[in-house]
BALOFI-309896 format. One record per residue (C-alpha): residue in one letter; chain; x, y, z. Coordinates in steps of 0.001 Angstrom, whole numbers, padded with zeros to 6 digits. Layout:
N
> a | A | X | Y | Z;
...
END
This chain:
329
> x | A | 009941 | 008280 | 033567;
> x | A | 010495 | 005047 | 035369;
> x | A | 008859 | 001799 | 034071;
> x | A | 009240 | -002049 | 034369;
> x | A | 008135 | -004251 | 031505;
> x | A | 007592 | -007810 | 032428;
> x | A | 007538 | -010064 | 029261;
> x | A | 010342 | -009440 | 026816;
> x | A | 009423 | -011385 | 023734;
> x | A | 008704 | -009870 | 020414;
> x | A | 006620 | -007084 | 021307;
> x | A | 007660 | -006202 | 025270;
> x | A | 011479 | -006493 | 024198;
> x | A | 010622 | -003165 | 021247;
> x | A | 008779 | -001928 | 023580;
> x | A | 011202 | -001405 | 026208;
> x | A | 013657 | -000559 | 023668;
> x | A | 011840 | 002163 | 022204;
> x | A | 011113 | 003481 | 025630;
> x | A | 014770 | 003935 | 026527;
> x | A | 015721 | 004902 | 022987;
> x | A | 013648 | 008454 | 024599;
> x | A | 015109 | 008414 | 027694;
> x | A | 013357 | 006664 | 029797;
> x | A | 014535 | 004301 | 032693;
> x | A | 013050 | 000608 | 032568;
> x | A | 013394 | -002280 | 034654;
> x | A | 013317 | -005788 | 032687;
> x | A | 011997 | -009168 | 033979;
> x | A | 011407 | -012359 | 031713;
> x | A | 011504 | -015844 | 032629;
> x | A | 014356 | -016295 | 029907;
> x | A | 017483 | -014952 | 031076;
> x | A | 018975 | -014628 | 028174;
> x | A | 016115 | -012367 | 027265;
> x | A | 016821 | -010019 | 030600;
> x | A | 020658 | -010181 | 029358;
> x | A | 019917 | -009371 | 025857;
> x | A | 017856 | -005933 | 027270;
> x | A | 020411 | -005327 | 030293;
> x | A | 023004 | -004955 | 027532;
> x | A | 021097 | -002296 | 025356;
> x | A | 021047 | -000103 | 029123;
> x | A | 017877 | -001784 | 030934;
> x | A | 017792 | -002367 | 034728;
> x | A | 017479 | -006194 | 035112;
> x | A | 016108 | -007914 | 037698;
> x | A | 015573 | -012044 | 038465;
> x | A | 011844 | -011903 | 040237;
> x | A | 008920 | -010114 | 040075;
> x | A | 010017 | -009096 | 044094;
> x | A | 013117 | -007459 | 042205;
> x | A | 010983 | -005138 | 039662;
> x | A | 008909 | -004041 | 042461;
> x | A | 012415 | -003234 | 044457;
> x | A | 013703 | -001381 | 041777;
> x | A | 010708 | 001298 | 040933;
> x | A | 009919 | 003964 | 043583;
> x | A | 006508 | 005027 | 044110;
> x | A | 004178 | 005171 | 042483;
> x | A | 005506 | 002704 | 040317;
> x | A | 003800 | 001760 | 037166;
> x | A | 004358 | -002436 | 035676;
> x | A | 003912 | -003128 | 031902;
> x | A | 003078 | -006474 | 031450;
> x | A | 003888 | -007602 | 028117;
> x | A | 002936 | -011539 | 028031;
> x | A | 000117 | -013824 | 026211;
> x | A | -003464 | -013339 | 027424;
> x | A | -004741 | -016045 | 029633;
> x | A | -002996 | -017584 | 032278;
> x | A | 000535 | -015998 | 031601;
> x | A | -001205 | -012751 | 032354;
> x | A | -003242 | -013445 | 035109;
> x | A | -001141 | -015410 | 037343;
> x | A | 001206 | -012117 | 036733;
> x | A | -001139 | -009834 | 037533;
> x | A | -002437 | -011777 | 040431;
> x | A | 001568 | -012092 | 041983;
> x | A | 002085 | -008181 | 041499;
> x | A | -000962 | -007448 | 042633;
> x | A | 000300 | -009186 | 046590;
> x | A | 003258 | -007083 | 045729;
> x | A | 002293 | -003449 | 044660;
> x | A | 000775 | -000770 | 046794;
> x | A | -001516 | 002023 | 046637;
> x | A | -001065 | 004461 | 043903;
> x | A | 000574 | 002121 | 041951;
> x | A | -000344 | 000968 | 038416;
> x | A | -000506 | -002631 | 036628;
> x | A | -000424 | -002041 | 032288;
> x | A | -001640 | -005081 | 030350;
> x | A | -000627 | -004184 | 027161;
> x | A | -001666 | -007732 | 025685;
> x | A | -004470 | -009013 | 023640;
> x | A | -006666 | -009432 | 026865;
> x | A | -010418 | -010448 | 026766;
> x | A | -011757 | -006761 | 027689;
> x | A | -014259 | -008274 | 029898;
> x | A | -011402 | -009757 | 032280;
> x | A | -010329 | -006078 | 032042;
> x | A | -013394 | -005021 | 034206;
> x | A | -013003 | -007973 | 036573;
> x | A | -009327 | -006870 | 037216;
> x | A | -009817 | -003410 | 037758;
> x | A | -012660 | -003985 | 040090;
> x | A | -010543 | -006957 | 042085;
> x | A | -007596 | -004540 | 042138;
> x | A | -009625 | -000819 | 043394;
> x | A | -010137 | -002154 | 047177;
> x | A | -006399 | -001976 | 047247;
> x | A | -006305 | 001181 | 045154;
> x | A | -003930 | -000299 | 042650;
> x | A | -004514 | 001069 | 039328;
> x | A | -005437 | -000988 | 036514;
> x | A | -004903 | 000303 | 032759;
> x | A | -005358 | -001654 | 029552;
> x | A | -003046 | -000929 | 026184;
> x | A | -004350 | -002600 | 023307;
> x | A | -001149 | -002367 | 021306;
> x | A | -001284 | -002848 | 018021;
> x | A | 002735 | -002879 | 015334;
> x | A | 003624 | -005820 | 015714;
> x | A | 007750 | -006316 | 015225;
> x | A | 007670 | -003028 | 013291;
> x | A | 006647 | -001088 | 016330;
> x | A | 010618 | -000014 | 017637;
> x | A | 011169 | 001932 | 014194;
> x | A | 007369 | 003304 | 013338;
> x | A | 005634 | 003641 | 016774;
> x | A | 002765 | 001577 | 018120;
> x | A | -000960 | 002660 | 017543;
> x | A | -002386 | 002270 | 021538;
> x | A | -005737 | 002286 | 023006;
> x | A | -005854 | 002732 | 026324;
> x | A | -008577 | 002055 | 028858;
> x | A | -008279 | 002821 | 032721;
> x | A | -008726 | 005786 | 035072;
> x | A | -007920 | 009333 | 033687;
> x | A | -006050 | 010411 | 036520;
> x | A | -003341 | 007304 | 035912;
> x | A | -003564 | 007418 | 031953;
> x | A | -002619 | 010737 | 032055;
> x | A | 000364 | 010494 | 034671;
> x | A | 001847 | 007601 | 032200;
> x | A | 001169 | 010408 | 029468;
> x | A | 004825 | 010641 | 028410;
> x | A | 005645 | 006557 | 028520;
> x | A | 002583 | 006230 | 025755;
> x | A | 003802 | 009408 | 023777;
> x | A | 007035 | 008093 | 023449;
> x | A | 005649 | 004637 | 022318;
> x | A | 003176 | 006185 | 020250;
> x | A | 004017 | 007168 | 016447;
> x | A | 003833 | 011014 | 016720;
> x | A | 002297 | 012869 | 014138;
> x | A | 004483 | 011683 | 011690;
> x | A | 003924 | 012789 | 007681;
> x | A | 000402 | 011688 | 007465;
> x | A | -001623 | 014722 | 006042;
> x | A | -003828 | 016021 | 009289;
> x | A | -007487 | 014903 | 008940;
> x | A | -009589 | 018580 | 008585;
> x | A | -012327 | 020097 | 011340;
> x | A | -010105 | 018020 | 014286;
> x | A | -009744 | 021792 | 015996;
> x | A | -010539 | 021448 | 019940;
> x | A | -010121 | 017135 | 019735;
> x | A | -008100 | 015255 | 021552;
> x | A | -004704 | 016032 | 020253;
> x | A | -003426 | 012282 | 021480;
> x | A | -005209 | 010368 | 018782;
> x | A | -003318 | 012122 | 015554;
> x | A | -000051 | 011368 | 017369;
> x | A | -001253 | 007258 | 017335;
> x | A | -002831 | 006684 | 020831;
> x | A | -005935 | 007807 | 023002;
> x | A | -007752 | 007257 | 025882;
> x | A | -010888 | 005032 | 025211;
> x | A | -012572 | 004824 | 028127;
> x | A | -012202 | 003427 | 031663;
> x | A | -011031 | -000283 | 032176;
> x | A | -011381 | -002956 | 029238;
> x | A | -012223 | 000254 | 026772;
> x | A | -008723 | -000095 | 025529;
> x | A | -008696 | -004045 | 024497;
> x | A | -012573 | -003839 | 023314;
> x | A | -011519 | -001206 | 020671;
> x | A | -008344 | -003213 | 020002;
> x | A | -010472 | -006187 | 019656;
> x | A | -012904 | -004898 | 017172;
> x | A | -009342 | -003319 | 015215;
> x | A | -008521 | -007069 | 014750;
> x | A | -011799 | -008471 | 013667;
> x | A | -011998 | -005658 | 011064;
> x | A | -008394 | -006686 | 010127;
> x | A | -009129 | -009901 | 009063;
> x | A | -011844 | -008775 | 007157;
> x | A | -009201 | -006504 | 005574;
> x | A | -006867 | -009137 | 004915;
> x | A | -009857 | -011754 | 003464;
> x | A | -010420 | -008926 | 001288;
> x | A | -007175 | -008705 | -000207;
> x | A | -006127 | -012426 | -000144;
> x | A | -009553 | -013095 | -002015;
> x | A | -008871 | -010661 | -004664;
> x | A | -005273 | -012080 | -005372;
> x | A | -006291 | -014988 | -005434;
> x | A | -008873 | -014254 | -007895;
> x | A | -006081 | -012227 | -010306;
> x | A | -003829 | -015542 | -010380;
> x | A | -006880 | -017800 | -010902;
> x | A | -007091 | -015822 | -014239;
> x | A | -004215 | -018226 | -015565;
> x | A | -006477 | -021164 | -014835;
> x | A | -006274 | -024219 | -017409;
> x | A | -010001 | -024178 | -016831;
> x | A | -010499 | -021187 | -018696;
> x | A | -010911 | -020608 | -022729;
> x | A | -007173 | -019580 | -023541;
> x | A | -008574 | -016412 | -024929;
> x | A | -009641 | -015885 | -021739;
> x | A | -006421 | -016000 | -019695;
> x | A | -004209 | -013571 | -018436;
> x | A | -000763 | -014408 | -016432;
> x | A | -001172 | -011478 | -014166;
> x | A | 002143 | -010187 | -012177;
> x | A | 000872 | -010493 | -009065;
> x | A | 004011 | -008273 | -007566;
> x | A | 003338 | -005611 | -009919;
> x | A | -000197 | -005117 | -008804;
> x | A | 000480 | -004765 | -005097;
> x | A | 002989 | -001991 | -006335;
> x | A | 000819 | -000135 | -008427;
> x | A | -001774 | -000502 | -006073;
> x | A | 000060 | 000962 | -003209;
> x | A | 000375 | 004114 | -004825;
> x | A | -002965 | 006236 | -005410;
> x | A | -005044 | 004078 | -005219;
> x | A | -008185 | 003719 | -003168;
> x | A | -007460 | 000657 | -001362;
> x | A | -003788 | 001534 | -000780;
> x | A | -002683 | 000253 | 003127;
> x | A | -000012 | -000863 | 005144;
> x | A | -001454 | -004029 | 004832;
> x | A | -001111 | -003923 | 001373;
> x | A | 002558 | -002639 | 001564;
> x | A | 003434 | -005719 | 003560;
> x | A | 001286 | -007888 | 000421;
> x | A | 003672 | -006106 | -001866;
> x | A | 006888 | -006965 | 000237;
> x | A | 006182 | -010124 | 000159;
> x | A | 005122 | -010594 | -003404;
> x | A | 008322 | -009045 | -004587;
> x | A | 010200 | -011384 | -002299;
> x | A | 008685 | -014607 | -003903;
> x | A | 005419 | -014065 | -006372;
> x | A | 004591 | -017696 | -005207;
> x | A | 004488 | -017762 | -001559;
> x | A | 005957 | -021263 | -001857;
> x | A | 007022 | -020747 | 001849;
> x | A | 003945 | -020592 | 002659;
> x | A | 001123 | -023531 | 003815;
> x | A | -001571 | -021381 | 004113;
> x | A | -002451 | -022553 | 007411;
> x | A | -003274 | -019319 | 009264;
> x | A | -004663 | -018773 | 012796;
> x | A | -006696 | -016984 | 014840;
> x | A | -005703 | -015198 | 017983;
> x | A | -008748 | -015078 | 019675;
> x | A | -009855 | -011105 | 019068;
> x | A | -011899 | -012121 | 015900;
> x | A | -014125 | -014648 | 017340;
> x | A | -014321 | -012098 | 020850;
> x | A | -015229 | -009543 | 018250;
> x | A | -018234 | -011568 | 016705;
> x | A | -019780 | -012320 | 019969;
> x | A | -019836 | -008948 | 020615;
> x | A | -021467 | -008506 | 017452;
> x | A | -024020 | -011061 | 018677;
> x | A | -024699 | -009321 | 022294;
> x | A | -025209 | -005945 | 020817;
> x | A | -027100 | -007796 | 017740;
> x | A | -025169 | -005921 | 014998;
> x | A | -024663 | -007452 | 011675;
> x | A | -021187 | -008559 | 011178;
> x | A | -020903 | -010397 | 007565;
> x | A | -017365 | -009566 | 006625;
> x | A | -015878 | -010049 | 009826;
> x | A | -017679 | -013634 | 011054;
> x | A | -016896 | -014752 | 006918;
> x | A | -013177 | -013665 | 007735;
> x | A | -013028 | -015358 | 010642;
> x | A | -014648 | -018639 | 009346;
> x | A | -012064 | -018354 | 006316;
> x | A | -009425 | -018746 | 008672;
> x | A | -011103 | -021857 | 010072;
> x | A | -011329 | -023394 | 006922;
> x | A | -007690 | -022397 | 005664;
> x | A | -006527 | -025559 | 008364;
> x | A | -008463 | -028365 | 006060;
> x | A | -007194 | -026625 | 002668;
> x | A | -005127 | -024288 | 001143;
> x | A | -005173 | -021743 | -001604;
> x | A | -003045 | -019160 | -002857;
> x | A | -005170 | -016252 | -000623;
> x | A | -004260 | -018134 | 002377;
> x | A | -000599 | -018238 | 001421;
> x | A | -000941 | -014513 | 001225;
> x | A | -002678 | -014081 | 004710;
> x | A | -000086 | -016396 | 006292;
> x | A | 002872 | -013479 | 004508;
> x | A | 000516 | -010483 | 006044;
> x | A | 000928 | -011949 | 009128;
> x | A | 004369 | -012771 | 008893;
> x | A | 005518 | -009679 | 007982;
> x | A | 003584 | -007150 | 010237;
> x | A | 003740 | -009485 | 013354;
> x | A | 006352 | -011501 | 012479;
> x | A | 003993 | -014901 | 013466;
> x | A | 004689 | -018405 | 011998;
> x | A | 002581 | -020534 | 010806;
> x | A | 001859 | -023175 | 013224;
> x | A | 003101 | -026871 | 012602;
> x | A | 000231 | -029721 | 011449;
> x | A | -002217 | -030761 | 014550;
> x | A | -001349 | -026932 | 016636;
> x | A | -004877 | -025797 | 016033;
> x | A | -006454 | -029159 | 016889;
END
């Protein structure tokens, strides 16, 4: 199929990638040009405006956008939405407020421009394993981008098959399904990212409990020197709380059992506190997740060792960077 992706940083670059590694044809816009050079050379269609992506794709064409939520996004969306015409589709495939989601779509149906929303989840890992994808937006335009979100999507892979799936939606065991009309997608997405910080609390809590176990404020008797890197290992394999989250702890142990590199300043990207007011409109209890969240408040005053180890997470499954003193002000 034909596709443009506009935004070709970390995430829309893969993404484009992986889409022409199976054969499809995609048009590339970013403000950088070096970025729309980089692509062009591994076989994308460039183009210089958002005027050019449109003249590139016949109809019905179909627009990724690939950029940060807020005003990146919506100015984009607004611009191709003067540009597109009926039939064809806008993708926001970032971490978009879901509720903006429904404002879109409905702004967008007079003209009967299709709106779908990806909530993408794989971070810089996604061109060699796949991204996981919810999707929200009409059925009839989900399923006519079927093959561009199979092709992203992980496939079945070696993961064992769950039992008593038999007459489901085959789409979700191959990493992707349809959630729901527009702002389904990024609402499921959004609650995927509150419940992985709660994950990630979890585990930086425990390690950080395991190397506390050395503490001089402990009877001698008392202390173990724990290896730290060995535990993530042994971990990873049978047991209970094995993840990919704690395959990326145990990469980065292994790579430096101190996490010197690390501050242990770690941010939030907006999906965990939209996830606890949703906890608060539907009046669900939401311990873990609002304590997770409030952890990473309080990792900007001081840090510990189970910040350090959040800060690695991050880096190595979204390859993110811990922001300089004052950026969270």
């Amino acid at each position: 199929m034909e596709i443009a992706i506009v935004g070709l940083g970390r995430m829309g670059g893969n993404i484009a990638r992986r889409l022409m590694k199976h054969g499809h044809s995609v048009v590339a816009f970013d403000r950088s040009e070096e970025a729309v050079r980089t692509l062009a050379d591994a076989g994308s269609r460039p183009a210089k405006s958002l005027k050019e992506v449109i003249a590139a794709l016949k109809a019905p064409r179909a627009v990724w956008v690939m950029l940060p939520a807020g005003a990146p996004t919506e100015t984009t969306i607004e611009a191709l939405a003067d540009l597109l015409a009926p039939g064809d589709v806008i993708i926001d495939g970032g971490n978009t407020f879901y509720k903006d989601d429904i404002r879109r779509a409905k702004a967008l149906a007079p003209k009967s421009i299709h709106y779908i929303d990806v909530g993408t989840s794989g971070g810089v890992w996604g061109l060699e394993r796949g991204y996981c994808m919810m999707i929200g937006g009409p059925k009839e335009a989900v399923n006519r981008l079927d093959p561009i979100f199979e092709a992203l999507a992980p496939g079945l892979g070696e993961i064992p098959r769950t039992p008593n799936r038999a007459g489901r939606d085959p789409r979700a065991e191959k990493g992707y399904i349809h959630a729901g009309p527009a702002g389904a997608g990024h609402f499921v997405k959004m609650v995927h990212n509150g419940i992985e910080y709660g994950l990630m609390q979890a585990y930086a809590e425990g390690f950080d409990i395991l190397r506390g176990k050395a503490g001089s404020a402990l009877p001698a008797d008392a202390r173990f020197d724990l290896d730290l890197a060995d535990i993530a290992e042994v971990w990873r394999r049978g047991s209970v709380i094995s993840s990919w989250l704690l395959d990326l702890t145990a990469m980065a142990l292994a790579e430096n059992p101190t996490l010197s590199e690390f501050e242990g300043d770690v941010s939030d990207s907006g999906e965990g506190r939209w996830t606890i007011e949703a906890a608060i409109e539907e009046a669900i209890p939401a311990d873990v997740l609002s304590a997770a969240l409030y952890a990473r408040f309080r990792s900007r005053i001081g840090h510990r060792f189970g910040e350090k180890l959040l800060s690695a997470m991050r880096n190595k499954f979204g390859g993110h960077v811990e922001p300089k003193t004052g950026d969270n002000a």
